[in-house]
N, CA and C of each residue as an Amber inpcrd file, in Angstrom:
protein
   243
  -7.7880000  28.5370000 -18.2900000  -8.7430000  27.4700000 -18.0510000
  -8.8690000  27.2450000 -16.5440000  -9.8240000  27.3410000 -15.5200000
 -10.2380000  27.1370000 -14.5870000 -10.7010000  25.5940000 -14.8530000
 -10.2300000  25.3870000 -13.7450000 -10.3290000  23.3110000 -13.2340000
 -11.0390000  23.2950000 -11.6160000 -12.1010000  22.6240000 -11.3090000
 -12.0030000  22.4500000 -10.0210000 -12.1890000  20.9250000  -9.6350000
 -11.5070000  20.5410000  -9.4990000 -10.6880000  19.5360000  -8.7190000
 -11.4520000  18.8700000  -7.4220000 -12.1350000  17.5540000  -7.0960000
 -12.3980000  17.3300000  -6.0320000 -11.3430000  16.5400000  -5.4550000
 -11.1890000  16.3610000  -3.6240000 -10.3250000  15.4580000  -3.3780000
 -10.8130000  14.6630000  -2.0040000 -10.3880000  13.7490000  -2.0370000
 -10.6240000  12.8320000  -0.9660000  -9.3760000  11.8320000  -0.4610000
  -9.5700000  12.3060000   0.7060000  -8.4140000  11.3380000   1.7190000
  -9.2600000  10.8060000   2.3550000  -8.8160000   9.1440000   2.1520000
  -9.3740000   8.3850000   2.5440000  -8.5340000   7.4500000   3.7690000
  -8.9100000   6.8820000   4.6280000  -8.5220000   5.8240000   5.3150000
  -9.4120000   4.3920000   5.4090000  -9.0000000   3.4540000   4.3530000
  -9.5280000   2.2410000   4.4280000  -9.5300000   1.6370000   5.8450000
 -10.8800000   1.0110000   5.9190000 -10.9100000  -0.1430000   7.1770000
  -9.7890000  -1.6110000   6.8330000  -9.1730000  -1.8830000   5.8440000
  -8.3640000  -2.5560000   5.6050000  -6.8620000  -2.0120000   4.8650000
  -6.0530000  -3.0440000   4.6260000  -4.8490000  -2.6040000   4.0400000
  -5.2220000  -2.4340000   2.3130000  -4.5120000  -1.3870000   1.7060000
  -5.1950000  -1.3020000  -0.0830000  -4.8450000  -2.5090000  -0.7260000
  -3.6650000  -3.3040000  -0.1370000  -3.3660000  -4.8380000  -0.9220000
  -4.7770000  -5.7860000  -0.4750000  -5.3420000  -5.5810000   0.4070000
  -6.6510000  -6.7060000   0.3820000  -7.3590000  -6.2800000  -0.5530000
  -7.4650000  -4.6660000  -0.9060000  -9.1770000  -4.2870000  -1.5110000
  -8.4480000  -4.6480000  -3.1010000  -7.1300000  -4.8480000  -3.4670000
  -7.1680000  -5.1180000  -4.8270000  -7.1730000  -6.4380000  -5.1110000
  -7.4860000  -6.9750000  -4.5150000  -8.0190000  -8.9790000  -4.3580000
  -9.2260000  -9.1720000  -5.3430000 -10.1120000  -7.7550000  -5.1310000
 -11.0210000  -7.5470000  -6.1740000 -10.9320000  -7.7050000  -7.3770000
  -9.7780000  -7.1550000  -7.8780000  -9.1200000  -6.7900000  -9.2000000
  -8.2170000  -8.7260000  -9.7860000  -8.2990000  -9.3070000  -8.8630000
  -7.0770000 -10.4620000  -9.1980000  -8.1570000 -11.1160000 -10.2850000
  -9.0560000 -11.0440000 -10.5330000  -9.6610000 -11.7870000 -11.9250000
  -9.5710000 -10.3820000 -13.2740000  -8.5380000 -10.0860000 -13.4900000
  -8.3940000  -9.4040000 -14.5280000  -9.7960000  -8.7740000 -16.0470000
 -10.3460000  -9.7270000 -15.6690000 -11.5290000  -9.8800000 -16.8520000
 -12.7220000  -9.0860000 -16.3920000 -12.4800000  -8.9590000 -14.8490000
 -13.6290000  -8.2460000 -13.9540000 -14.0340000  -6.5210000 -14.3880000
 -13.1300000  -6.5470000 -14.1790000 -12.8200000  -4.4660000 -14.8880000
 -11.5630000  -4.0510000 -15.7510000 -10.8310000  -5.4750000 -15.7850000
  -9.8270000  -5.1850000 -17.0110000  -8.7750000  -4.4300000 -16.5010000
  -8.6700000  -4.1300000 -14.9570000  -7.2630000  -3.7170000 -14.5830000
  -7.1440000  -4.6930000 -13.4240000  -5.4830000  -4.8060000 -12.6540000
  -4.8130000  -5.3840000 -12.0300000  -5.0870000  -4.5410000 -10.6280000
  -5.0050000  -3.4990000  -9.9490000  -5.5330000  -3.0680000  -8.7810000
  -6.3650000  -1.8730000  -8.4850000  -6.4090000  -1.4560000  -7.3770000
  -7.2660000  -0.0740000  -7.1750000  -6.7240000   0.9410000  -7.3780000
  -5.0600000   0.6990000  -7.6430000  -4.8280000   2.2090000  -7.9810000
  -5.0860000   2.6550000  -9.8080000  -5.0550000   1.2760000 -10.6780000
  -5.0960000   1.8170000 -11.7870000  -6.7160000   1.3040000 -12.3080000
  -7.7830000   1.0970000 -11.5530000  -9.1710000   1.4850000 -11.5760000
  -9.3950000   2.8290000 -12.1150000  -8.8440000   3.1980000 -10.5510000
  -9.3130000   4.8530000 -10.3350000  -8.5110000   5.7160000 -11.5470000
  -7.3380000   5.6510000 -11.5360000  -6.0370000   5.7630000 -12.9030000
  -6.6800000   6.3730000 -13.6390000  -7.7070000   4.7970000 -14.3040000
  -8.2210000   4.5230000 -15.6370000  -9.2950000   5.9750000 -15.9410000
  -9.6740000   6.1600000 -14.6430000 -10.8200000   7.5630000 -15.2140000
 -10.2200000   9.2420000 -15.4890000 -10.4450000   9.2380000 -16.3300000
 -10.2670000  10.4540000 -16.6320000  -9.6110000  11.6310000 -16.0050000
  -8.6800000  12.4030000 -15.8850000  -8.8160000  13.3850000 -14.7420000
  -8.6850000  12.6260000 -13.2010000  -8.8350000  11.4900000 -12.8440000
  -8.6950000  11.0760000 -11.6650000  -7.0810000  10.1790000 -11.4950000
  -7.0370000  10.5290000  -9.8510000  -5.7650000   9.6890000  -9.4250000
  -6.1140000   9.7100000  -7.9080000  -5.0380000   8.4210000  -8.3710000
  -5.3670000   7.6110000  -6.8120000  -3.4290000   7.3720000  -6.2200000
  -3.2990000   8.3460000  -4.9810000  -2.2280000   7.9710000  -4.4990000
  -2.2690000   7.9140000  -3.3600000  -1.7550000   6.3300000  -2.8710000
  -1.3200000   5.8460000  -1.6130000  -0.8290000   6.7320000  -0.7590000
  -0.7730000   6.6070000   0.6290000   0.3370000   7.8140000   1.4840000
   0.7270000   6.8200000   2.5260000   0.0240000   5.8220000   2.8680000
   0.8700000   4.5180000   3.2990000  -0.6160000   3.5180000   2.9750000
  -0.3980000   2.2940000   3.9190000  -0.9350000   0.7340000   3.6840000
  -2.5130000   0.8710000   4.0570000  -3.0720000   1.6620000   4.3400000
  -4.0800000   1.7080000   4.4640000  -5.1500000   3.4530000   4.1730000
  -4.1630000   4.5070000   3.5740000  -4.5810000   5.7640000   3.3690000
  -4.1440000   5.5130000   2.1870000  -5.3760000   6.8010000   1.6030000
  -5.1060000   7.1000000  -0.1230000  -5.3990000   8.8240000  -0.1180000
  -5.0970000   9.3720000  -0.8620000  -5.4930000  11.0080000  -1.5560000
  -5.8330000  10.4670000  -2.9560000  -7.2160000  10.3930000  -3.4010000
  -8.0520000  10.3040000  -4.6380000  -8.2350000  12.0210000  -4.9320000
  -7.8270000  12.5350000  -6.3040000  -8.0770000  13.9600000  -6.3920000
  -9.1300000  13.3270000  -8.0090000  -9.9100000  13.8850000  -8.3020000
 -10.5180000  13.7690000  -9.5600000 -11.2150000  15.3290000  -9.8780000
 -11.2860000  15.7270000 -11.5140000 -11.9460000  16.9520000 -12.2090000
 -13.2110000  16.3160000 -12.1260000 -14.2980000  15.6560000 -12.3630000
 -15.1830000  15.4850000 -12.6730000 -15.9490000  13.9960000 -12.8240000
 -15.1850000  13.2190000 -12.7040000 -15.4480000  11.3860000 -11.6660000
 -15.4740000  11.2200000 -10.5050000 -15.4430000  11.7020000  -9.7660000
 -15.1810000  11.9920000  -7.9740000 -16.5770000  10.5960000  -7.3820000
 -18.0320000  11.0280000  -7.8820000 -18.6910000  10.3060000  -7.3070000
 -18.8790000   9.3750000  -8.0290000 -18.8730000   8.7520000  -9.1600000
 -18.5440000   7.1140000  -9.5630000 -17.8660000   6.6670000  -8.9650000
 -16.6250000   7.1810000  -8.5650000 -15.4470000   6.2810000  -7.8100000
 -15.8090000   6.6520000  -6.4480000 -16.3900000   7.3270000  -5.6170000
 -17.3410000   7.2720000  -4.2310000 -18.0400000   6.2470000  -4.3720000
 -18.9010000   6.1680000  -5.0250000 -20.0220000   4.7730000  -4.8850000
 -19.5890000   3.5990000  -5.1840000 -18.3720000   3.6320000  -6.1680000
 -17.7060000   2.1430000  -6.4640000 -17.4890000   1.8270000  -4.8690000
 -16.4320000   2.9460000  -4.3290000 -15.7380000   2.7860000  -3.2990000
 -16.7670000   2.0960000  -2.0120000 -17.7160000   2.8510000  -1.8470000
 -19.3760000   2.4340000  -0.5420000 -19.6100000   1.5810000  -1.1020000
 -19.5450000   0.8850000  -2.2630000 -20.4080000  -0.4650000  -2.4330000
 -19.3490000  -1.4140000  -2.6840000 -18.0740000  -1.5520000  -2.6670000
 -16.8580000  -2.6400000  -2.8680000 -15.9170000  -2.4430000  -1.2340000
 -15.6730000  -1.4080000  -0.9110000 -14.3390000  -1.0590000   0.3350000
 -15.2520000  -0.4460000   1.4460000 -14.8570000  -0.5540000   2.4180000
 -15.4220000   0.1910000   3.9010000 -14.1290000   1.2260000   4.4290000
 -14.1070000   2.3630000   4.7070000 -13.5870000   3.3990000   5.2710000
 -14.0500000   4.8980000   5.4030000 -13.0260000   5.3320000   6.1400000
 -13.3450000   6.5190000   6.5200000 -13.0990000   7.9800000   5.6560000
 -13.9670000   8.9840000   6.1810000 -13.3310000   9.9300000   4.4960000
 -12.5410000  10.6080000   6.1250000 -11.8020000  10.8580000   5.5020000
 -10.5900000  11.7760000   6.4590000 -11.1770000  13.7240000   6.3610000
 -10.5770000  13.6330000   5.4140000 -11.1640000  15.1280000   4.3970000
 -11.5980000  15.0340000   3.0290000 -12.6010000  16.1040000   2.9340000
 -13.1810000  16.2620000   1.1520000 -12.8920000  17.4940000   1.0470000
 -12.2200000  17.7070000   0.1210000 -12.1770000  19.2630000  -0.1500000
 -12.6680000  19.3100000  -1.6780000
């Protein structure tokens, strides 16, 4: 089985504990922060590398969670591979 995999390192303009402030009304998207948003999709993960960088790798959600990301968080893409 061939998989291809997108990935994105990101560097937030803030720390990832502000952008899950989003998440503190539970009822909003039904999870507790941004890492188990992204979690929640399929094939996708979201791991920290410190307080303000992430490595998002996803099979086939990559740009839902791009546009969540441009229309909720401000940062930089580091690399897309």
């Amino acid at each position: 089985m061939i998989t291809s995999y997108k990935t994105l390192i990101v560097r937030f303009n803030s720390p990832i504990a502000v952008i899950d402030e989003v998440f503190n009304d539970a009822a909003y998207l039904g999870v507790g922060n941004l890492k188990e948003w992204i979690d929640d999709y399929e094939s996708t993960r979201f791991t920290a590398i410190d307080e303000q960088t992430a490595v998002i790798t996803s099979e086939y959600n990559m740009e839902c969670v791009r546009e969540w990301l441009e229309h909720h968080a401000t940062f930089a893409v580091i690399a897309e591979y």
